[in-house]
C-alpha positions as CSV (number, residue, x, y, z in Angstrom):
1,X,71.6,125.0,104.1
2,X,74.7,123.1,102.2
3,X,77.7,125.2,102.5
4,X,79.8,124.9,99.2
5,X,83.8,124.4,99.7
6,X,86.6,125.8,97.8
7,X,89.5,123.6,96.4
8,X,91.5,124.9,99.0
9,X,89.6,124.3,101.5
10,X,88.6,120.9,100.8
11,X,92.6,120.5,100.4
12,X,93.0,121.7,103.7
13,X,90.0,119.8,105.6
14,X,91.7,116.1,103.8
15,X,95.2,117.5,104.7
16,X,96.4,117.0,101.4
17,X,97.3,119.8,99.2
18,X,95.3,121.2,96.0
19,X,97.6,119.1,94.0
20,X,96.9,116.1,95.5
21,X,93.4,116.3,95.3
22,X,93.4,117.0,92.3
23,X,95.7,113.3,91.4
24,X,92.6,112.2,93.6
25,X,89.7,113.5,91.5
26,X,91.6,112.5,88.7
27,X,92.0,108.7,89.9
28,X,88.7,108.6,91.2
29,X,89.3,108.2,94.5
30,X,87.7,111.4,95.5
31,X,84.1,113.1,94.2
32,X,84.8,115.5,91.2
33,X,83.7,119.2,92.1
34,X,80.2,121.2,91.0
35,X,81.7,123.4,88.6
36,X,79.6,126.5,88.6
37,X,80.8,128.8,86.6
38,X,83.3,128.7,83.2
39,X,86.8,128.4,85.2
40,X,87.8,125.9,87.6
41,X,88.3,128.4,90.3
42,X,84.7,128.2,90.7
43,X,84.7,124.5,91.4
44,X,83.0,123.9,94.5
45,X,82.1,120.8,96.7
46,X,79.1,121.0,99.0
47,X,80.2,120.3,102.4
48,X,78.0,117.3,102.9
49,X,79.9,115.7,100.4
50,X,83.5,116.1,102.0
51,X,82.3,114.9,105.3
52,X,80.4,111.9,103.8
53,X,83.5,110.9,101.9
54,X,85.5,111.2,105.1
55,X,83.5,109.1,107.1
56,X,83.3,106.6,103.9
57,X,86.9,106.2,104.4
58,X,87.2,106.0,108.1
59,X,84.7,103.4,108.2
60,X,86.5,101.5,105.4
61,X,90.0,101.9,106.8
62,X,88.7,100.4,110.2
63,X,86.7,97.5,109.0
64,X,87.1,96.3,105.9
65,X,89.1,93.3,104.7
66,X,91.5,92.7,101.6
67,X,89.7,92.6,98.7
68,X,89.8,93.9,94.7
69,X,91.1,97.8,95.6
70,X,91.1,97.0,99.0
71,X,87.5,97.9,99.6
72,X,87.7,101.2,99.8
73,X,90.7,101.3,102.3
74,X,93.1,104.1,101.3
75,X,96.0,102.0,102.6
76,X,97.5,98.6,104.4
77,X,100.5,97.6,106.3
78,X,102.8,94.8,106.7
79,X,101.5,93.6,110.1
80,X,98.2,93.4,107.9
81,X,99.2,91.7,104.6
82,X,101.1,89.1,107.4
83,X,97.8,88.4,108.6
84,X,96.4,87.4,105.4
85,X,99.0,84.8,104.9
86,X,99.5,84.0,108.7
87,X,103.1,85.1,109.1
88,X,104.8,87.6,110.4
89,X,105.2,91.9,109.4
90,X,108.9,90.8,109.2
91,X,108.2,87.8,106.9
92,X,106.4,90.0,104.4
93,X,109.0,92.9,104.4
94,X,111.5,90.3,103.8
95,X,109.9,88.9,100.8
96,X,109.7,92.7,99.8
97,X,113.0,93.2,100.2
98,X,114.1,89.8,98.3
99,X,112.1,90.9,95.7
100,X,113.5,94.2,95.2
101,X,110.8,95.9,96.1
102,X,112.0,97.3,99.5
103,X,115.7,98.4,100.5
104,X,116.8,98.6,104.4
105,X,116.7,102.2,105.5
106,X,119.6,103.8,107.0
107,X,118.6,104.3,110.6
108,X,116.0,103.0,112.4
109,X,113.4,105.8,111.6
110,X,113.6,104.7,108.0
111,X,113.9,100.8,108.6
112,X,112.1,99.9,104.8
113,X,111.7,102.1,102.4
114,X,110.3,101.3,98.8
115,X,113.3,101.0,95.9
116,X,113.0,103.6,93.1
117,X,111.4,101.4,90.9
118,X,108.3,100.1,93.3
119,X,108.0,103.8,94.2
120,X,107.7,104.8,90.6
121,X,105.1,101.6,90.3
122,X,103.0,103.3,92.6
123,X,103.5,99.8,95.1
124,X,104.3,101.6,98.0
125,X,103.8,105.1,100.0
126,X,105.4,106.2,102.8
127,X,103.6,108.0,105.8
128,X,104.6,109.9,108.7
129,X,103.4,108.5,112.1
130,X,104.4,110.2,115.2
131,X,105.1,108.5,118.1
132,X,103.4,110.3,121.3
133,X,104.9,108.3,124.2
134,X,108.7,108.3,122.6
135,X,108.0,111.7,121.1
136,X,110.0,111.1,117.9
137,X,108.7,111.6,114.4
138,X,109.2,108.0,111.4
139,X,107.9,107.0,108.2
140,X,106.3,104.0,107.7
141,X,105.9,102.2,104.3
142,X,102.5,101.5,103.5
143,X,100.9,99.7,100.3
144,X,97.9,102.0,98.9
145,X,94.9,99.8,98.0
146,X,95.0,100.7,94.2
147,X,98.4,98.6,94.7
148,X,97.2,95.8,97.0
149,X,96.2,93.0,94.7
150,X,99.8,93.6,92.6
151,X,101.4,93.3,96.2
152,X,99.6,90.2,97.8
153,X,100.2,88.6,94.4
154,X,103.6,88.9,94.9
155,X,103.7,88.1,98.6
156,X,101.4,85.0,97.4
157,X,104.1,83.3,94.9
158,X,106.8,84.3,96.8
159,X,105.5,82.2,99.8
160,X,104.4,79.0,97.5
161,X,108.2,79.4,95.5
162,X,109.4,79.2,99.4
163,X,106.9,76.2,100.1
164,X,108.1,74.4,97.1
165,X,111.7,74.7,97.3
166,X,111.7,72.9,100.9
């Protein structure tokens, strides 16, 4: 029998809270709930669904390649938009940074983080990553697919302006 989730406890199985998912539903990137009675307090998700849509993402954040949205990947890093244009993590973030997209961080916890204005452009997110081995806690900037094509389009003329000039 399909066990039908709560908000809250679809929040809690993503890790993301309520709010959040709801930004989600409401950009599409997540299933909209069975609502089954007049309030949204009785939205529910059957369970099937939340663990299809997790495995949907896990698949697509481990194999998929760049593409329109970033087929279906929630988000990519530096080391993987250098890839693309075969240079260098470093290379991109300092296009970024030219660009005035990124600003140098502080310490070395925060080495790039994105300026006001790419942050309020939606171009970048920032996500915690803990490092077991050194045990310390640091915040990597990320570009989330819905951004990708903006970003590789400005990595892309960035590196031909660079070609040119030469």
């Amino acid at each position: 029998m399909v066990r039908m989730m709560t908000r809250d406890e679809v929040a809690g199985q993503l890790n993301v809270s309520p709010g959040t998912l709801q930004v989600m539903i409401n950009e599409k990137a997540f299933p909209p709930p069975i609502r089954l009675g007049k309030s949204d307090r009785t939205d529910r998700w059957p369970d099937t669904t939340v663990q299809e849509w997790i495995r949907q993402q896990q698949s697509a954040a481990y194999g998929s390649k760049f593409g329109s949205e970033g087929g279906g990947r929630q988000f990519f890093t530096a080391s993987e938009i250098g890839k693309e244009f075969g240079t260098s993590a470093n290379r991109i973030l300092a296009i970024l940074v030219s660009c005035g997209l990124l600003e140098e961080g502080a310490d070395e916890n925060t080495r790039y983080r994105p300026t006001i204005e790419a942050f309020s452009r939606g171009l970048f997110w920032r996500v915690e990553k803990f490092l077991l081995r050194e045990r310390k806690l640091y915040f990597q900037t990320v570009v989330p697919s819905r951004s990708i094509d903006e970003v590789l389009a400005i990595v892309r003329k960035a590196l031909a302006d660079e070609r040119r000039s030469k």
